[in-house]
C-alpha atoms as one frame of an Amber mdcrd trajectory, in Angstrom:
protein
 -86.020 167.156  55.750 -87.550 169.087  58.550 -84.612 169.623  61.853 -86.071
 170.472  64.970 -83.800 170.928  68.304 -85.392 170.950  71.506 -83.659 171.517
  74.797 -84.450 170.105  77.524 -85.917 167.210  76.436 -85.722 164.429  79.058
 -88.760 165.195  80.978 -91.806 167.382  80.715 -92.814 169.750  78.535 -89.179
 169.077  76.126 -90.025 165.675  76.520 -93.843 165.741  74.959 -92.288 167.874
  72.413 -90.029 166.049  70.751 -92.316 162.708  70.847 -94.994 165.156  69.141
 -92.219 166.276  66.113 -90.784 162.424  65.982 -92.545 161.709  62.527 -91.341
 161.013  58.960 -89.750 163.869  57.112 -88.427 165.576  60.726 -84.822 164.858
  62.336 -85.193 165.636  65.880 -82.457 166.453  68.406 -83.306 166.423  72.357
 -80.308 168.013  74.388 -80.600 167.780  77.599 -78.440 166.852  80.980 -79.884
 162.865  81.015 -81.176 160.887  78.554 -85.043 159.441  78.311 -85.310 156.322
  76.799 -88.960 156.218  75.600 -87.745 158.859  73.202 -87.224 157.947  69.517
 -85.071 160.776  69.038 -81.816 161.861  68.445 -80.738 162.760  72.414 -77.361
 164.637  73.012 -76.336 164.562  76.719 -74.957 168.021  77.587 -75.315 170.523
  80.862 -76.329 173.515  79.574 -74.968 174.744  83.266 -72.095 174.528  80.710
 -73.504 176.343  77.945 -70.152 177.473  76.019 -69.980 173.693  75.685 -73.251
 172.544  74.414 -72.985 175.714  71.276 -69.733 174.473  70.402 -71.382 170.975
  70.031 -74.717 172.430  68.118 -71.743 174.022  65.931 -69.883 171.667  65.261
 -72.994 169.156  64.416 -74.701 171.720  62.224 -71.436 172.967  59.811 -71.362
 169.154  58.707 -75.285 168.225  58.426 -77.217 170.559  55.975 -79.264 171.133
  53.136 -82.358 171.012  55.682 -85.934 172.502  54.364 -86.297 174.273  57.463
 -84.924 174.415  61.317 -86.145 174.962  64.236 -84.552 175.998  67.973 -86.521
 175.490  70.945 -85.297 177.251  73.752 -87.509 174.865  76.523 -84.471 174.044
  79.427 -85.086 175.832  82.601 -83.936 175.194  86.074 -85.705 176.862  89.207
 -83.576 177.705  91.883 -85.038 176.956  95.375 -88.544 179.329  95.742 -87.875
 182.284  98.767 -85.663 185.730  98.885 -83.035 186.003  96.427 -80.730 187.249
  99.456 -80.984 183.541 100.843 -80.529 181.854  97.677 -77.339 179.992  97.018
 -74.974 181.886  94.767 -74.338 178.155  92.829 -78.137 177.489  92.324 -78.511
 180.935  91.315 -75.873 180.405  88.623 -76.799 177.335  87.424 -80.663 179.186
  86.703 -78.874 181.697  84.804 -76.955 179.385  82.871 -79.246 177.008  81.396
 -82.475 179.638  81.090 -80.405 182.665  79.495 -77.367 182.035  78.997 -77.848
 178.807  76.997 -80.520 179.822  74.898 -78.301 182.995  73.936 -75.162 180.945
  73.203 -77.352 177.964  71.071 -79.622 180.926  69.389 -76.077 182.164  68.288
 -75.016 179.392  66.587 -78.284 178.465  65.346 -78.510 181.569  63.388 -75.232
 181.732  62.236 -74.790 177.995  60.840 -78.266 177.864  59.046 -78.171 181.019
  57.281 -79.049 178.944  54.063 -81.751 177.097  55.217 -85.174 178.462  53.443
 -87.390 178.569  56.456 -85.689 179.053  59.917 -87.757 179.362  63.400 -86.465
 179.900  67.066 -89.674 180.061  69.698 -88.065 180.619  73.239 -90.364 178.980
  76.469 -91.076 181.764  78.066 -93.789 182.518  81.494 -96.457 184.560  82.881
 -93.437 185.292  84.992 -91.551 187.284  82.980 -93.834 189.509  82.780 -95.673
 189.621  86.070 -93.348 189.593  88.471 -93.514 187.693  92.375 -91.737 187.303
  95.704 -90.060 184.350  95.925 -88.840 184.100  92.292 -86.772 186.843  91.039
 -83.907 184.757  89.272 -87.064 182.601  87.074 -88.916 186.016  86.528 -85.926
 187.824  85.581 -84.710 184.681  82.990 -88.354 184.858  81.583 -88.296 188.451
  80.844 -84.976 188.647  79.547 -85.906 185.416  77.114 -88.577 188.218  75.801
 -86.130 190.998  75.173 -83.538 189.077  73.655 -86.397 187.829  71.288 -87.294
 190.858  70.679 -83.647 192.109  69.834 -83.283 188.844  67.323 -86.474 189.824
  65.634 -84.909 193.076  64.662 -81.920 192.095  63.808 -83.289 188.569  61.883
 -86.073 189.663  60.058 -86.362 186.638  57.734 -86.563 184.547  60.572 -89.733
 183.706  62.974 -88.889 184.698  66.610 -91.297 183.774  69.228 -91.248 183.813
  73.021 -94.371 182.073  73.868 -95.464 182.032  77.536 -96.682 178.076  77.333
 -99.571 178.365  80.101 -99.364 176.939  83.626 -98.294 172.971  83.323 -98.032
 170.109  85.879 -94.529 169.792  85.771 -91.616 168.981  88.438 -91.527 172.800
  88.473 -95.067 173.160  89.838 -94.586 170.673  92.383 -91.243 172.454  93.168
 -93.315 175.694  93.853 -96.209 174.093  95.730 -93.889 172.140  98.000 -91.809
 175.478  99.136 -92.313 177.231 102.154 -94.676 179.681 102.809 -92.770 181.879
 104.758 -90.234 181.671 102.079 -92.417 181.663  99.243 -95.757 183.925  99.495
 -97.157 182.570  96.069 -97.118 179.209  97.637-100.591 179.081  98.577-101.733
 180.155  94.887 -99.986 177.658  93.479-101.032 175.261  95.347-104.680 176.296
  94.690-103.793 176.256  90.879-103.442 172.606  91.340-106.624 171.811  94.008
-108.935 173.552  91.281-107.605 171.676  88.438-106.402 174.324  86.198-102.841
 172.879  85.377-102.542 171.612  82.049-101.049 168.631  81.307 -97.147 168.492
  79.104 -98.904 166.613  76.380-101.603 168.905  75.701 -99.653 172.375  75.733
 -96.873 170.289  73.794-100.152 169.692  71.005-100.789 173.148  71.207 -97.232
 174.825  70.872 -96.706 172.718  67.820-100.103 173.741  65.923 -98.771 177.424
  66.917 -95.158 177.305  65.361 -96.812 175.631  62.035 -99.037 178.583  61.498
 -97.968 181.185  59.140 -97.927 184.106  60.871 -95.474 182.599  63.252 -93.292
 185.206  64.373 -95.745 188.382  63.537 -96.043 188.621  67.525 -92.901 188.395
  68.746 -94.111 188.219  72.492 -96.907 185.976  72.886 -99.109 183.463  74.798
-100.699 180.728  73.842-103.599 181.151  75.856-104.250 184.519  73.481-104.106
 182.413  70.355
């Protein structure tokens, strides 16, 4: 048996994931904050704006199911504070951002690599962005969570050679994020108009597709030879 655990799974991108790994042979595990019930998965309800709490649970859940073929940790969950200056962004959006893009997948990578140090094949990919390593106005807690995503995966790859570590920058997507970014203010947001044209010309991909995509890239087997990556290179 194949165990796959993708955060942020209700919606989007998490979402198209874990209906694309829902198959015979694969236990899947969706954690995220609500629950979607078109998926056939396993769903755990947990805030990652409460991170300590979600590990303990991954813990806890992984010391008494083993004997798994492989695993693999998706690191997907991210939460965009309001688009504009980081001096007028609320402190408590700001924290929440933190939690659930860096914190979380630090705390769940933790575990992950701790509690399946038998398993014969083990994979973490991180979601990563363009973002983290261009950076723009308007966004410096996202670009900041992005970037550090790559170091820390760069970090784990030295320290876990046997295991594939990936941050994968996933291409622009329609998401609730884009619209999120096209609906902010200009004045607040200088990017806005870009984004917006990202959209008018058509060049967003859809969750399903890059979902397709991400999955025939963590199969291959040189996953985890480039540690930073994007799948629009591959």
């Amino acid at each position: 048996m194949h165990l796959y655990i993708v955060t942020g799974s209700s919606r989007g991108l998490g979402a198209a994931l874990v209906q694309q790994l829902t198959q015979a042979g694969n236990t899947v595990i969706g954690i995220a904050r609500k629950l979607n019930p078109e998926l056939q998965a396993e769903q755990w309800s947990l805030d990652l704006t409460d991170p300590s709490n979600a590990a303990e649970h991954l813990q806890a859940w992984l010391r008494v199911n083993t004997g798994w073929q492989s695993a693999t940790l998706i690191n997907n969950a991210a939460l965009l504070s309001e688009p504009g200056p980081l001096a007028a962004s609320e402190l408590s959006e700001l924290s929440a951002a933190l939690r659930v893009g860096l914190e979380a997948p630090t705390l769940l990578s933790r575990v992950f690599l701790a509690e399946t140090s038998g398993v014969p094949q083990r994979r973490i990919l991180n979601i990563s962005s363009g973002l983290g390593r261009r950076a723009i106005a308007g966004s410096a807690a996202y670009c900041a969570i992005k970037a550090g995503l790559d170091h820390l995966s760069r970090a784990l790859a030295l320290e876990e050679p046997e295991v594939g570590i990936v941050s994968l920058a996933p291409g622009v997507i329609d998401t609730d994020m884009q619209v999120q970014l096209r609906g902010a203010d200009p004045a607040r947001f200088p990017e806005q108009t870009r984004f917006q044209g990202l959209k008018d010309g058509g060049q967003l991909q859809t969750a399903e597709a890059t979902a397709a995509s991400i999955v025939r890239y963590f199969m291959r087997p040189d996953f985890g030879k480039t540690v930073v990556a994007d799948i629009r290179d591959t």
